[in-house]
N, C-alpha and C positions, 0 to 999 in steps of 0.2 A: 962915802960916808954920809947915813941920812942927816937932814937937817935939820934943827930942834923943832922945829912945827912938822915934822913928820914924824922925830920919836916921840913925841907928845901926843900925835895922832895915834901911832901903833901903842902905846902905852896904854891910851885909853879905850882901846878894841879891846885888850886883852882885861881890862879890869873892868869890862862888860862882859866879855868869855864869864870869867870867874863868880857873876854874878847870877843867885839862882832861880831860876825859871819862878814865875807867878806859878800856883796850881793851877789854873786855865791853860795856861799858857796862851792868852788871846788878849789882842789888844780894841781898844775901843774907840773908834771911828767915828768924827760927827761926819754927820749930814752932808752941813754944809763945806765940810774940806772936800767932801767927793768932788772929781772934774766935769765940768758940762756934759749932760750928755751926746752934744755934737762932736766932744774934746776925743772919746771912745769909739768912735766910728770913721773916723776921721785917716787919709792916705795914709800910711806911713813915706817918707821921703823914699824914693826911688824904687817903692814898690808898687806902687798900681793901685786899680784899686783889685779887694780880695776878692776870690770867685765866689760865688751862691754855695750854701754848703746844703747839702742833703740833709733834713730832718731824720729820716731813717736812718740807724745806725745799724748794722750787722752786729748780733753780737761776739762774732768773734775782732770785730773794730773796739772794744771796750776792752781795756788794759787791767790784767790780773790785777792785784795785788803785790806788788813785790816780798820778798821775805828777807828780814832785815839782815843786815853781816854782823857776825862775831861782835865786831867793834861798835856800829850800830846798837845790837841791841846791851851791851855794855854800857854804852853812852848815857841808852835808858834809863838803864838799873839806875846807873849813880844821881842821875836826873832825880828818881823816884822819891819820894818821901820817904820815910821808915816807916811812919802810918799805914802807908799804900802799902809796901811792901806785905808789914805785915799783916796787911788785911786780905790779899792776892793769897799767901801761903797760905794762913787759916782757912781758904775757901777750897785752893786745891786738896788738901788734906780731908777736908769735911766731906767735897766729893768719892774720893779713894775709900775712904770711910763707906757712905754709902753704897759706891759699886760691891767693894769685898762681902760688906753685911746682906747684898741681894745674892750675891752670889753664892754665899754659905745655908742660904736658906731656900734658893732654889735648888742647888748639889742633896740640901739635906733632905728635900720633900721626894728629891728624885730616889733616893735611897730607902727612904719610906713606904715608897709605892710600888718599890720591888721585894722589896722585904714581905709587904703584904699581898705581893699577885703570887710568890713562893710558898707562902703560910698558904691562901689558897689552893694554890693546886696543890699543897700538902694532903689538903683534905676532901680533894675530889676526886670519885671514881676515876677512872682511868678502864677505856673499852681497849682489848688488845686480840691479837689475829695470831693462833697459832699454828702449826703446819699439818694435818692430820689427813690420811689417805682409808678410806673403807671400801673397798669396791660395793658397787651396788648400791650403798647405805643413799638414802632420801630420807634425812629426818622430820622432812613433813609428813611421809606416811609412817615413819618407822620411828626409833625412840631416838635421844641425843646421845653423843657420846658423853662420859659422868667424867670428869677429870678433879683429881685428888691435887690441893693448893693446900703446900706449907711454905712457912717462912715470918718473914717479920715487915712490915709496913713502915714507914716514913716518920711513926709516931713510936715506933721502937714498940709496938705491940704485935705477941705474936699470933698470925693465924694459921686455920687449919679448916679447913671446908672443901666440899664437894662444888663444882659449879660444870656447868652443862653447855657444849660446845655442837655446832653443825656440822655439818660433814665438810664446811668451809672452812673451820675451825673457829667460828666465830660466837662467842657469846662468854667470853671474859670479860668482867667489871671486876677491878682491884684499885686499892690505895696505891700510889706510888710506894716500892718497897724491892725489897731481893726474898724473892719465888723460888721454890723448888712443885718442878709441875709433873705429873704422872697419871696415867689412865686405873681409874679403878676396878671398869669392869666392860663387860663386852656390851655396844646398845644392840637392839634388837630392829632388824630389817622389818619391810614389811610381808616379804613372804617367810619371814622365820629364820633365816640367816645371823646366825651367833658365830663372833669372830673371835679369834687367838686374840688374847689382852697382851701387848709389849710390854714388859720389863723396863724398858730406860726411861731415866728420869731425866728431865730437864732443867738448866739452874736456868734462871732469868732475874732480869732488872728490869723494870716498869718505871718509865721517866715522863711519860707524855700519852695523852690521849691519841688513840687511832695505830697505837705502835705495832708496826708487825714481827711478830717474831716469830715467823715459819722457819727463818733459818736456823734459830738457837732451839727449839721445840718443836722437832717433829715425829710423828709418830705413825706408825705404818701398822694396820688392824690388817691381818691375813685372815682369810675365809678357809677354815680347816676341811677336812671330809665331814660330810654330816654326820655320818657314823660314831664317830669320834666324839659328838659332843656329849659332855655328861651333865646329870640334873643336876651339879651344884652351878656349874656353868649357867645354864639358863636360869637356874635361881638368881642368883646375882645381877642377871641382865636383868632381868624383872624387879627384882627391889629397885634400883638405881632408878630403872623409866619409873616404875610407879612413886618415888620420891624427886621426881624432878624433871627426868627424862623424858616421858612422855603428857600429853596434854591432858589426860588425868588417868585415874588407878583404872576406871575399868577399860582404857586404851592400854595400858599395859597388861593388864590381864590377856586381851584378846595376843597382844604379840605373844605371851608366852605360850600361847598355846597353839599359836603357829609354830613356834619354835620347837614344841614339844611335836606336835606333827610331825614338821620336819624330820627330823632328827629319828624317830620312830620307825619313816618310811624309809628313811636311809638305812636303819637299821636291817629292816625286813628286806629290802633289795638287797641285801651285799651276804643274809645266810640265803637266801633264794640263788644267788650267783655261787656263792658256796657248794650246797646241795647241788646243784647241775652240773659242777667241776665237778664235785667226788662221781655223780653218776655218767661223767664223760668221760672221768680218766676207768670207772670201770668198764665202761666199754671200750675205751683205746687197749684195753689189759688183754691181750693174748697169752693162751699158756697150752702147750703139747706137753706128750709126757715126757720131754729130756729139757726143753728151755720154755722161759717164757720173754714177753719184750709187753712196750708199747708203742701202739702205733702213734706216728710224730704228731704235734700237733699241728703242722700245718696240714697234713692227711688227713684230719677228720672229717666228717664228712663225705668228703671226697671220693675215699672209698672203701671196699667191705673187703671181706676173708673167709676163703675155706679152708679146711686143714684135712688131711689126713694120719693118722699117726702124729709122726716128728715130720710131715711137710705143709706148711704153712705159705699160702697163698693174698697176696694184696693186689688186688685188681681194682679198673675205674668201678665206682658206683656204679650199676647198673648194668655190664656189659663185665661177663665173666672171662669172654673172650677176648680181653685187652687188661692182660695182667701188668703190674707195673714191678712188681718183682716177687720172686718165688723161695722159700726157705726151707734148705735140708740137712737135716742132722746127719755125720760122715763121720764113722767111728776113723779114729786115729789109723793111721796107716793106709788107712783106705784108697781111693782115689775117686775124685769127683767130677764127671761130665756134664754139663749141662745142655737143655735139649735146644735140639737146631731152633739155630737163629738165634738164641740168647747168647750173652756174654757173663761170665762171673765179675760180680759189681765189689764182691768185697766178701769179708769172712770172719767171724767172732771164735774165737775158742772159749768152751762152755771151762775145761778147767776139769772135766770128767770123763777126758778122755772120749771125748766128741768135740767138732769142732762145725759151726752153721756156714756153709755156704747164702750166698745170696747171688742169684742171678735174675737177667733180663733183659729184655730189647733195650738198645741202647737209643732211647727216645729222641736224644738231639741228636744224633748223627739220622734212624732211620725217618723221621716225619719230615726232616729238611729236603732228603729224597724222595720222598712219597710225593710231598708236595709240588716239587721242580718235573715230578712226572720222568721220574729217571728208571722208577721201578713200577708201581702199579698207579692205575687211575687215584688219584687223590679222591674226590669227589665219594667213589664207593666204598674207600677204605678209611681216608681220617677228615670227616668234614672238618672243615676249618678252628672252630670253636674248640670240637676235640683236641685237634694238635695241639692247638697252643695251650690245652688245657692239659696235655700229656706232658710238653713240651718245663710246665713251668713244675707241675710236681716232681720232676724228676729234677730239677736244679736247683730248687725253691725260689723260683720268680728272680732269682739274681742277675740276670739276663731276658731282654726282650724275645720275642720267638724271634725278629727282625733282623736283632742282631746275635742272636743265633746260628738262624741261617744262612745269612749273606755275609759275615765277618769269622766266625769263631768257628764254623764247618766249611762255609761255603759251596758254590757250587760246583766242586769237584768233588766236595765228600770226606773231609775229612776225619775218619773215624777214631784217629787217637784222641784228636780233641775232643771229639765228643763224649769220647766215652768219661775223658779226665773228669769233665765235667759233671758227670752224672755219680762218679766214683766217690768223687770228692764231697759230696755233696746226701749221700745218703751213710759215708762214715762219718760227718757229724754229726746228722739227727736219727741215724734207725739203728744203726751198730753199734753202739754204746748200752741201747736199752736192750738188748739181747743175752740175759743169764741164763744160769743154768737152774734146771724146776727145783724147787727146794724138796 
């Protein structure tokens, strides 16, 4: 049990505990109570004396801060004035105050400044790349392509206008908006080349400068027969270049009059090819007095004809004595020989009671022997050039003379095959044109 000078002591701790802190909390020291200063430097008992200490500190030798406990900073609080107290809140608060107020007026200027870079590009052109193919086309010597824009822009206004593209498809300026794009007419090459105009239209949206939209808009100009073009055609190409298309009205003048050239000469070349077909197929026109035929086209040229009566002869050009096949009319019942050395190649029935033989050397079996030198000197009988130029009218080129001769007759001679081939081959192109004379 303590003893009353000890609970008197611990009594009087406690009712100093209890008592509250000066607002300094610092107490005030004379002078003269400080200890000598030899009193401060001086051994401590059984310690020595101290070692030298290093000026230099490291800063990692310098001791944080501690951060106070729970209890600690409890301690505080209650320590605190109310004063203080509430003078510490009012300043945290005032702070939070300020941060929020910067923060809603930088949030809001940020908001501002995109609202106003959006209203801009609202109302700035916008270049865009469409997809477009013109064989030939060079819009620096020739005119641009004219492309027809409707729709409605970003300001909810609608447009409609013509604008002028390169052959890269480049030369749209538009508001940001949704487009419907289409070709309105053909432009004009520099040698006079007018192209088929496409039909399809393209929807598009225009968001941003430099946009490409080859793949939502493209358009494919095919280059027609020149023949074919007509003057409203080249009218149209010509208005469009001389309102826009080309670098001015008398550059498009000159295209359209390339264009009309063109177009002209195409014309005159295809009745010029006309008129020589009608006077080739009257020369291919054979007629005796019981049939008539024509001669194939790949024959022309090639070779001529004599006739007597109803017998009708086709031989090479130029050598009467090297027929390629011989034609006789053989009343029904008859019977028909043909002269040594030929073969009968095939046979029409006129339908009047006559029916045409066709016979003749059978070319890919005898030139493949000719040549191998199995029957007469090659060299006197079928120069080279010739065989193989007997060799293909008689099959129509559908086999090499090469393989010809060394696969499909060979050098034993095979004359079925041969002949198949020749049979075959002159009932699709000369026996069908073989009627009876009107």
């Amino acid at each position: 049990m303590p003893t009353e000078v000890e609970a008197g002591h611990e009594e009087s701790e406690c009712e100093a505990g209890n008592q509250p802190e000066s607002d300094t909390g610092e107490e005030t020291i004379l002078l003269d109570s400080l200890p000598p200063e030899d009193s401060l430097t001086r051994e401590l008992p059984g310690l020595g004396s101290a070692p030298a200490v290093d000026e230099t500190v490291a800063m990692g030798d310098i001791p944080l801060p501690s951060v106070p406990s729970a209890r600690e900073a409890e301690v505080r609080h209650r320590k605190m004035s109310p004063k203080r107290r509430n003078l510490l809140v009012a300043g945290v608060v005032a702070v939070a105050l300020v941060a929020g107020g910067a923060g809603y007026a930088a949030w809001n200027g940020y908001q501002q400044e995109q609202a106003a870079t959006a209203a801009a590009n609202a109302h700035t052109m916008m270049s865009v790349q469409i997809g477009v193919h013109a064989a030939g086309l060079d819009c620096s010597a020739g005119s641009k392509i004219p492309v027809q824009v409707s729709g409605q822009d970003s300001d909810g206004s609608s447009v409609s206008e013509t604008l002028y593209v390169d052959e890269h498809g480049r030369g749209i300026k538009l508001l940001p908006g949704d487009y419907t794009l289409s070709i309105a007419a053909s432009p004009i090459a520099s040698d006079g080349t007018v192209y088929t105009v496409p039909t399809t239209k393209a929807q598009v949206t225009i968001k941003s400068d430099g946009q490409d939209l080859s793949s939502q808009a493209a358009f494919k100009l095919k280059v027609p027969s020149a023949d074919t073009v007509t003057d409203d055609q080249i009218d149209a190409a010509a208005k469009y270049a001389e309102e826009g298309g080309a670098s001015s009205a008398a550059t498009a003048k000159v295209l359209q009059q390339a264009a009309t050239a063109r177009r002209d000469a195409a014309v005159n070349a295809v009745s010029a090819q006309k008129a020589q077909a009608a006077r080739d197929a009257d020369a291919r026109h054979k007629a005796t007095d019981l049939y008539q035929l024509d001669i194939p086209v790949e024959w022309y040229g090639k070779v001529e004809t004599w006739q007597n009566g109803s017998t009708l002869c086709i031989y090479l050009a130029g050598d009467s004595d090297t027929p390629i096949v011989t034609l006789v009319a053989v009343r029904e019942g008859e019977s028909f020989t043909p002269d040594e050395g030929d073969t009968v190649l095939g046979a029409a029935n006129l339908g009047n009671g006559y029916t045409v033989y066709a016979s003749g050397p059978v070319y890919p079996y005898v030139v493949p022997q000719t040549i191998n030198g199995r029957t007469q000197n090659p060299v006197s009988t079928y120069p080279m050039d010739t065989a193989i130029e007997l060799v293909e009218l008689t099959t129509g080129n559908r086999y090499t003379y090469s393989q010809i001769k060394n696969v499909l007759v060979g050098k034993d001679g095979n004359a079925d095959a041969a002949t198949k081939l020749e049979t075959d081959y002159l009932a699709q192109i000369l026996l069908p044109s073989i009627k009876a004379q009107d």
